[in-house]
GUMI-909350 format. One record per residue (C-alpha): residue number from 1; residue in one letter; x, y, z. Coordinates in Angstrom, 2 decimals. Layout:
! residues N
k, r, xx, yy, zz
NUM, a, X, Y, Z
...
END
This chain:
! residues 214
k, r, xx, yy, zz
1, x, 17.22, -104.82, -26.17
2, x, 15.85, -107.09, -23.30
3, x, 15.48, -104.19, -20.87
4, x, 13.50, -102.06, -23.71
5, x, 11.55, -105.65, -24.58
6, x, 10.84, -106.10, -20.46
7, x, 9.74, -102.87, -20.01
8, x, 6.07, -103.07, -21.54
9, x, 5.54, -106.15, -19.79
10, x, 6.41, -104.07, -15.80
11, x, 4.38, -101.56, -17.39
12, x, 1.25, -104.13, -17.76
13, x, 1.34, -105.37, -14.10
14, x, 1.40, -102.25, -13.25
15, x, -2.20, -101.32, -13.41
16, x, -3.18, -105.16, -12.59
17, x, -1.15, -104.51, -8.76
18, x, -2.92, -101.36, -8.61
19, x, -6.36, -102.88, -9.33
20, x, -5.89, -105.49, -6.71
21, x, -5.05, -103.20, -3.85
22, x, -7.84, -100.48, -5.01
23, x, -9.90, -103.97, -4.65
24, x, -8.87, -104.41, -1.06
25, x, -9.06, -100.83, -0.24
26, x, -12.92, -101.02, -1.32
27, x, -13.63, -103.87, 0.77
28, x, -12.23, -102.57, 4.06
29, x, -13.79, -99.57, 3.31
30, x, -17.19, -101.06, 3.18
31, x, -16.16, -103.27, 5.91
32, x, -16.21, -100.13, 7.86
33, x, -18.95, -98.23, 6.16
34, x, -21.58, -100.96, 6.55
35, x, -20.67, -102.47, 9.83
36, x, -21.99, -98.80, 11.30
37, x, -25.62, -99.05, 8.80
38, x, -28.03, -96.49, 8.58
39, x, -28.54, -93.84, 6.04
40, x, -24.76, -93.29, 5.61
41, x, -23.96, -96.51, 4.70
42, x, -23.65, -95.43, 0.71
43, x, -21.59, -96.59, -1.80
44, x, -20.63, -93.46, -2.13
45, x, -19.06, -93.60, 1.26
46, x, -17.58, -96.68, 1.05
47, x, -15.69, -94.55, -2.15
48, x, -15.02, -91.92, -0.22
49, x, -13.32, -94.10, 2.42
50, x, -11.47, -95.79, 0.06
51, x, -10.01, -93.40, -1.38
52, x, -11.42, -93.83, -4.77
53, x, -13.58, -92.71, -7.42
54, x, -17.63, -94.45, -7.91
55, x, -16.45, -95.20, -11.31
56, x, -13.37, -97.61, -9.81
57, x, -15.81, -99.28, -7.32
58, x, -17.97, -100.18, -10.01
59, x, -15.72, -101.60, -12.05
60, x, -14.35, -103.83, -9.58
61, x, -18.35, -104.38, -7.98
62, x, -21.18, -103.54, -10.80
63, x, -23.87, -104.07, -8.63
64, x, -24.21, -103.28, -4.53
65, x, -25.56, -106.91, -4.39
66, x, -21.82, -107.95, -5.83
67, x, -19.50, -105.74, -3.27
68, x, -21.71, -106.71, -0.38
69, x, -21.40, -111.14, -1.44
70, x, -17.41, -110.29, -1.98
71, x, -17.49, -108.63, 1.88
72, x, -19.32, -111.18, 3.47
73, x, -17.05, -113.71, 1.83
74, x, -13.79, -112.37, 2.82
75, x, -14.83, -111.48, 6.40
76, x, -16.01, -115.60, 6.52
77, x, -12.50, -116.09, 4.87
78, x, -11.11, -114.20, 8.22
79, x, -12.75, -115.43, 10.57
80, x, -11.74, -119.02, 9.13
81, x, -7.60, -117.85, 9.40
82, x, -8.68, -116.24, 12.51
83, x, -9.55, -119.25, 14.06
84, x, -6.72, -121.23, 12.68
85, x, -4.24, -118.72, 14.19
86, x, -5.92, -118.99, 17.65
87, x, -5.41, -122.65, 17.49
88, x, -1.43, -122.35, 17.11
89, x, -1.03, -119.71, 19.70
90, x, -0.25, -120.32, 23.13
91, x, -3.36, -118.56, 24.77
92, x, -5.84, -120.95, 26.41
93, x, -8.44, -122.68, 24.01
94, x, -11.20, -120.94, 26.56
95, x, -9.44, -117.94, 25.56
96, x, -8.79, -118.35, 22.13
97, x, -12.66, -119.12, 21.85
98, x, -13.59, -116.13, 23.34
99, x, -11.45, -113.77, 21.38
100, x, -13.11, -116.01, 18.26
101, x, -16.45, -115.03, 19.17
102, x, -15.88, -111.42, 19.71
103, x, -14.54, -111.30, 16.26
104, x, -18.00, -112.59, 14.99
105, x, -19.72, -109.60, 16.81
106, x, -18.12, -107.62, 14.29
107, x, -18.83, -109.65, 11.49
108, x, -22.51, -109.73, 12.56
109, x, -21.74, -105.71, 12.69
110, x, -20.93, -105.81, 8.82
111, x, -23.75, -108.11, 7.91
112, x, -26.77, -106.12, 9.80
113, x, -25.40, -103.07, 7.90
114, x, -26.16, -104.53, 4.96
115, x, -28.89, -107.59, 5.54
116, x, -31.69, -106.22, 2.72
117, x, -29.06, -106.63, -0.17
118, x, -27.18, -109.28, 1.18
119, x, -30.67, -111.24, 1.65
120, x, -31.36, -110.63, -1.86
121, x, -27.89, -112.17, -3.15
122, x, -28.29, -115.14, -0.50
123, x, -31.87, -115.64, -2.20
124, x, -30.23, -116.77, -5.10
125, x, -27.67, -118.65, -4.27
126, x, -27.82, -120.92, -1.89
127, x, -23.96, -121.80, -2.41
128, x, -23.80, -118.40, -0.45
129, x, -25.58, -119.59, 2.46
130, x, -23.52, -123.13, 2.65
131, x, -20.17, -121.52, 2.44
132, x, -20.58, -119.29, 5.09
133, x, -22.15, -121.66, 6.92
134, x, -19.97, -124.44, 6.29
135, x, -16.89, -122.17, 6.70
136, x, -17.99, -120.30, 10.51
137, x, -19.20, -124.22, 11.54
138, x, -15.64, -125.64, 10.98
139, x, -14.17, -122.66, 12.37
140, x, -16.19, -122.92, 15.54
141, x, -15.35, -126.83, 15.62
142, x, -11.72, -126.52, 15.68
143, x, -11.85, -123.92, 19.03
144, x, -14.23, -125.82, 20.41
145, x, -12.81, -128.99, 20.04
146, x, -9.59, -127.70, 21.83
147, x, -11.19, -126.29, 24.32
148, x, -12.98, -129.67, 25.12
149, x, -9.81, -131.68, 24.99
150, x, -8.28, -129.09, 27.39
151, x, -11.00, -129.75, 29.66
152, x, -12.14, -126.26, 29.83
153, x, -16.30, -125.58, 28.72
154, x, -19.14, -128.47, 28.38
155, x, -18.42, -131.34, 26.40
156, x, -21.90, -131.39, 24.76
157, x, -21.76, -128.44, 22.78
158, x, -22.65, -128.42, 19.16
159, x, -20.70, -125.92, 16.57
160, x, -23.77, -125.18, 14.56
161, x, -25.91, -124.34, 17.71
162, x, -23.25, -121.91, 19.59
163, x, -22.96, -120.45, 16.12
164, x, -26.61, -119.50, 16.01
165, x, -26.48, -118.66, 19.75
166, x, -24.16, -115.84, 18.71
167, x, -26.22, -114.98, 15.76
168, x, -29.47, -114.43, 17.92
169, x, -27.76, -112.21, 20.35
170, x, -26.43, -110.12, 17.55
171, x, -30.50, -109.68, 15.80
172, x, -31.93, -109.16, 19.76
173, x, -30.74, -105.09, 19.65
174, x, -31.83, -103.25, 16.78
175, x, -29.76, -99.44, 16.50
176, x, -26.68, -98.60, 15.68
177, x, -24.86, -98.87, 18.81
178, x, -26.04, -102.60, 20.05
179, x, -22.08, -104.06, 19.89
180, x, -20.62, -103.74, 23.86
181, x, -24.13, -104.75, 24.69
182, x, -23.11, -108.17, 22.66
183, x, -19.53, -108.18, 23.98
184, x, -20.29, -108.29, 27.12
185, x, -23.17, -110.94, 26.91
186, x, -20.44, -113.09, 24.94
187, x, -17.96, -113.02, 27.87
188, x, -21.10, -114.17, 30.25
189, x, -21.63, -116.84, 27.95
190, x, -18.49, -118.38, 27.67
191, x, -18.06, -118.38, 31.21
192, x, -21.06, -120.49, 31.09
193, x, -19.86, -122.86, 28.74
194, x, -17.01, -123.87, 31.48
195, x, -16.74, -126.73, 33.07
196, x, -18.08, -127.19, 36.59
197, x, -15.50, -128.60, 39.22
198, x, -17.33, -132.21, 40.06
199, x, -17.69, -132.68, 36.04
200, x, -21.13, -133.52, 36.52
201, x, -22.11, -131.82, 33.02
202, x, -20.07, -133.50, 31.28
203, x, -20.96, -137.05, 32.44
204, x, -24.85, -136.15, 32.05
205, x, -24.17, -135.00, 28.56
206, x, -21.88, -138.54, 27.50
207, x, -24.76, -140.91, 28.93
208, x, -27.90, -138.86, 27.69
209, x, -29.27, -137.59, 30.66
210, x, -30.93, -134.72, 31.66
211, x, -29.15, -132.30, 33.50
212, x, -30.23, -132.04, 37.54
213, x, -32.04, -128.84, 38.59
214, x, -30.29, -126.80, 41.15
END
C-alpha cells in the first residue's frame, strides 16, 4: 500500500527534474548560440541546440528579454565560483588572474551577442546592472587581492577599473571573430600589471605620487 501510495508522488518529480535540466540545456544552448551573434543567433537555434521544442523554451523563458537576463545572470554566477575556485587552487594568483580574465572574454562573447535585448531588460532594472556589477567587482577583488599580497602585479589597481579595462577591449572589435584578438591583448596586459623588480610602482602608488617617465 505504501509503494502504490509513493508511486504518484516519483511520478510528480518526475517532470519537475526534467524541467530543470531542459532549463539548463536552454541556457547553455544560448550560451553558445549568442556568444557567436549575428543573424543566426535565433531562438530558434538556441532550440535547436538544445535539443528542444520553441514551445518548451517558452515556457521556461516567455519573452527573449527573459532567457537573455537568466544567461547573463548565470554566466555572472560563474564567473563568481570561477573566481572562488582559482583562489583555492595552487596555481599562482598572477595566474589564476589571468585564467579569470580570459573567462570574461567569453562572457563579453555572450553579452555582445545579445546587447540590443539585454540593454532593453537592463533599462528597467537597474538591480540588473548592480548585480552584475557588484558580483564581477568582488570577483575581481578577491584575485586581485591575492595577487597583491603575493607580491606579483601593481599594488594600486582598482577592481572596478580593470573590470572596465576588460570591458573596453571587448567593445574595440566589432565582427564575429574579435575573441584571440582580446586573448591575446589580455595576456599583454597582465604582464603589465606585474611588478617591476626595484618596486618603484608600488611605493609611488602608497605615497600618491606620480609615476616617473622613462
Amino acid at each position: 500500500m505504501d509503494a502504490m501510495t509513493d508511486q504518484p508522488a516519483i511520478e510528480k518529480r518526475k517532470p519537475r527534474a526534467d524541467a530543470i535540466r531542459n532549463r539548463e540545456r536552454v541556457l547553455e544552448a544560448a550560451k553558445g548560440v549568442f556568444s557567436q551573434g549575428g543573424p543566426e543567433a535565433s531562438l530558434e537555434a538556441v532550440a535547436r541546440r538544445a535539443g528542444v521544442g520553441i514551445g518548451t523554451l517558452y515556457r521556461h523563458f516567455p519573452t527573449r528579454e527573459d532567457l537573455y537576463e537568466a544567461v547573463y545572470r548565470r554566466e555572472v554566477e560563474q564567473l563568481v565560483e570561477l573566481a572562488k575556485h582559482l583562489v583555492e587552487t595552487k596555481i599562482t594568483p598572477v595566474e589564476a588572474l589571468r585564467r579569470w580574465l580570459r573567462a570574461g572574454v567569453e562572457f563579453m562573447a555572450t553579452k555582445k551577442g545579445m546587447a540590443a535585448a539585454l540593454a532593453m531588460a537592463a533599462h528597467g532594472s537597474s538591480e540588473l546592472v548592480a548585480y552584475s556589477l557588484d558580483r564581477l567587482t568582488w570577483a575581481m577583488g578577491e584575485l586581485l587581492q591575492r595577487a597583491t599580497a603575493a607580491g606579483e602585479i601593481r599594488a594600486d589597481i582598482d577592481p572596478e577599473d580593470l573590470l572596465r579595462a576588460v570591458v573596453g577591449m571587448c567593445y574595440a572589435y566589432d565582427g564575429t571573430a574579435w575573441q584571440p584578438n582580446v586573448l591575446r591583448l589580455i595576456d599583454v596586459f597582465v604582464d603589465g600589471l606585474r611588478r617591476r623588480p626595484d618596486k618603484t610602482q608600488d611605493r609611488q602608488a602608497h605615497e600618491g605620487l606620480p609615476y616617473a617617465q622613462p
